[in-house]
Residue, then its C-alpha position, 0 to 999 in steps of 0.5 A: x576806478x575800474x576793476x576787474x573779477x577775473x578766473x585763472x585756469x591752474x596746472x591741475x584744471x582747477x579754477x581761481x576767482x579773484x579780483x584787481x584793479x590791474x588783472x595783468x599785474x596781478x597775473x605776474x603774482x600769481x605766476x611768481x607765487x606771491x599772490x595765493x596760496x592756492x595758486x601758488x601750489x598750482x603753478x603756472x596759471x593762465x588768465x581765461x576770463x575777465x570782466x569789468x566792473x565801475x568799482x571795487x564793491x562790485x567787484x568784490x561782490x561778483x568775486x564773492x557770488x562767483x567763488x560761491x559757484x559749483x566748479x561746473x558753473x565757473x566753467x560755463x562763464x567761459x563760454 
């Protein structure tokens, strides 16, 4: 199964990790603020950056790696 580690871009600039296995689905959680708490007071969301990944642990790895990142290096994955 496929999966996917994704950032959002928040009204305030800030940027969330996350992962799903459907990124377009998760998206529609985040922006009915039933996905996170952190987005949720951060309405509306955008998705800026996916990658994909062969399985769920890898991506559940990359999303733990990336959440570990200064600001400044999650900004740079976006080009």
């Amino acid at each position: 199964m496929d999966a996917f580690v994704y950032l959002l871009r928040c009204a305030d600039g800030s940027l969330y990790c996350g992962w799903s296995t459907d990124p377009e689905r998760r998206l529609s959680q985040h922006q009915r603020g039933v996905a996170s708490r952190y987005t949720r007071t951060r309405l509306p969301v955008e998705l800026v950056w996916t990658r994909e990944f062969a399985t769920r642990a890898e991506a559940m790895r990359e999303e733990a790696r990336i959440k570990r990142l200064p600001a400044r290096q999650k900004r740079a994955l976006l080009g």
